[in-house]
GUTOR-112189 format. One line per 2 residues: number of its first residue (from 0); their letters; for each residue y negated, x negated, z negated of C-alpha. Coordinates in steps of 0.05 Angstrom, whole numbers. Layout:
BEGIN
NUM) a) Y,X,Z  ... $
END
This chain:
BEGIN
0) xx) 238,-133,485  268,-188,444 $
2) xx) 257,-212,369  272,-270,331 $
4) xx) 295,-263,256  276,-304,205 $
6) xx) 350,-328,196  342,-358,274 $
8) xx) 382,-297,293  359,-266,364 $
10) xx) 365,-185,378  343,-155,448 $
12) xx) 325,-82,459  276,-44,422 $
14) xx) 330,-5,384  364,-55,365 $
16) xx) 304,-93,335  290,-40,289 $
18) xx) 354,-41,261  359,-105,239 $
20) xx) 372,-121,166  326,-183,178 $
22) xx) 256,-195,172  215,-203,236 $
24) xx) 185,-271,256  165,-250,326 $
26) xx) 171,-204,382  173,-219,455 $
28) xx) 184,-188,521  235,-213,571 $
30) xx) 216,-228,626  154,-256,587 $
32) xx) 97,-241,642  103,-161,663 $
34) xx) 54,-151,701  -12,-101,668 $
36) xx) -20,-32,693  -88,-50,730 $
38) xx) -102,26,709  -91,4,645 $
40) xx) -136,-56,643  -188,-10,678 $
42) xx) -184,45,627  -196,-11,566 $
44) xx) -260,-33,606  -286,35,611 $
46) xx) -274,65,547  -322,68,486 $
48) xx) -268,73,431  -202,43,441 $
50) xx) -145,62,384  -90,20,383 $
52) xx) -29,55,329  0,87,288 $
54) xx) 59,62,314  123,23,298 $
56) xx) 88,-43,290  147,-96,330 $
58) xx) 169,-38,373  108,-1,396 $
60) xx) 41,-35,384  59,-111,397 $
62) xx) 90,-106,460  32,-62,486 $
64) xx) -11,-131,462  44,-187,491 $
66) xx) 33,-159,565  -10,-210,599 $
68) xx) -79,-188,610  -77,-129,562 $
70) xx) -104,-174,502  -154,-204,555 $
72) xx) -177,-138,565  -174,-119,490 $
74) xx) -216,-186,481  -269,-172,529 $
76) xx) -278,-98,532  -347,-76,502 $
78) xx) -314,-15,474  -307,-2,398 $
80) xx) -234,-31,382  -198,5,331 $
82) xx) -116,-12,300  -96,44,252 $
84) xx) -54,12,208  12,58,193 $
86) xx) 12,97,126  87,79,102 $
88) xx) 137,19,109  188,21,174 $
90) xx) 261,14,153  279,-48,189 $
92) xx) 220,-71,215  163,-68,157 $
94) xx) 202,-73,90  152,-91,44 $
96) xx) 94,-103,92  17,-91,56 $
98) xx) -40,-77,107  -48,-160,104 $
100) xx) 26,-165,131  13,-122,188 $
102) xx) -58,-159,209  -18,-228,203 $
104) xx) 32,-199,253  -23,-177,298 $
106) xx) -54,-244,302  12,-288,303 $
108) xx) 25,-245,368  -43,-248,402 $
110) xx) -81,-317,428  -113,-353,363 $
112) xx) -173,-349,391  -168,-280,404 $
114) xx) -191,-218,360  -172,-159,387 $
116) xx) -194,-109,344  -263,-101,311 $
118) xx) -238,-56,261  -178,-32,219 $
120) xx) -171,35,190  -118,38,138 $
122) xx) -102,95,89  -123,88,23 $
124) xx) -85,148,-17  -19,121,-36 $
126) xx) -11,171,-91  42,223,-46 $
128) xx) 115,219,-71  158,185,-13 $
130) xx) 230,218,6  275,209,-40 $
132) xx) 316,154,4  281,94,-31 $
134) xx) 279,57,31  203,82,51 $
136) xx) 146,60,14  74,68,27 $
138) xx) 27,16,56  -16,-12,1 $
140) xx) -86,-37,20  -91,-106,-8 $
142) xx) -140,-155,-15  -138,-212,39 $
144) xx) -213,-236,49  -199,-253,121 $
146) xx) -210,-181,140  -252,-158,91 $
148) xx) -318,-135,123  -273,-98,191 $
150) xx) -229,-47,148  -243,24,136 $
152) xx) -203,59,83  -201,137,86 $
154) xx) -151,188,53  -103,197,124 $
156) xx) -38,216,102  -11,285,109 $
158) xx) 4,309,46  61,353,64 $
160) xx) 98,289,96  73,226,68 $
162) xx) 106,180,116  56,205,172 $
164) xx) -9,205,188  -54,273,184 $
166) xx) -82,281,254  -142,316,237 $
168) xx) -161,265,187  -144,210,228 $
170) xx) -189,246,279  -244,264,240 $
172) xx) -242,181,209  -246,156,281 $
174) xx) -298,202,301  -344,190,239 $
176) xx) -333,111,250  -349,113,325 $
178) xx) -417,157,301  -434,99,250 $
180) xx) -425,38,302  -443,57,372 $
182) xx) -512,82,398  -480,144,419 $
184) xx) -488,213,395  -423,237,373 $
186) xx) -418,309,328  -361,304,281 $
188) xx) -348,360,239  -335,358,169 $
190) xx) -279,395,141  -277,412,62 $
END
């Protein structure tokens, strides 16, 4: 895996990318055509819900997407396509980023024809105090019109470590939204 900087610096390795003191302009994998896991591909054709993240946005989710044939599959897959957008900033990677920044990055790395995802789930408590390092912040939903009508705001975080995601909420979000848009009967339980 490879990025280029906005300074027109280069880095190469996934640990490497996420330490760099620049931002991101683009990820790419060398050599630039892996070949797809065709269990993979099959598994994205089958499913009914497909979540994509959390994750570390340049290091984890894109270069799942870059893989030739993945985003095909992404594309034409009937299932319900989901990205869960991460709660809190990335040190190195997403200084700074809103919900918009990450959804740009998305579709800067995909085909432009190509839309992926029908739906974005984001967290929309922001309230939790951060640790006290000043260098994580959380992800602000913000308003960007272009994806409007395909994001789903729920409380996610974990409120005993606000940098990560609640499992159980994140659960219970994707269960409830998979009830709501597919003819399927799914029970999801409510906690209180």
């Amino acid at each position: 895996m490879c990025a280029e900087l906005t300074d027109a610096g280069m880095v190469e390795g996934e640990s490497q990318v996420g330490q760099s003191l620049q931002r991101i302009r683009r990820v790419f994998l060398q050599p630039t055509s892996p070949s797809a896991y065709p269990e993979a591909i099959k598994a994205i054709h089958e499913a009914e819900l497909v979540v994509v993240g959390p994750g570390s946005l340049y290091t984890s989710v894109l270069p799942n997407l870059l893989v030739p044939g993945v985003v095909d599959a992404f594309v034409t897959s009937r299932a319900i396509k989901v990205y869960v957008c991460n709660v809190a900033t990335q040190p190195g990677e997403t200084d700074g980023y809103q919900v918009s920044d990450h959804l740009t990055a998305l579709l800067e790395h995909v085909p432009s024809d190509a839309q992926p995802f029908n739906w974005i789930m984001l967290n929309e408590r922001v309230d939790l105090p951060m640790p006290a390092s000043g260098k994580v912040h959380p992800v602000p939903p913000d308003s960007d019109s272009r994806f409007e009508g395909r994001l789903v705001r729920a409380d996610l975080v974990d409120e005993s470590n606000a940098v990560r995601h609640d499992s159980a909420k994140l659960a219970q979000a994707l269960l409830r939204l998979y009830a709501e848009r597919s003819n399927g009967k799914v029970a999801v339980a409510h906690s209180s």
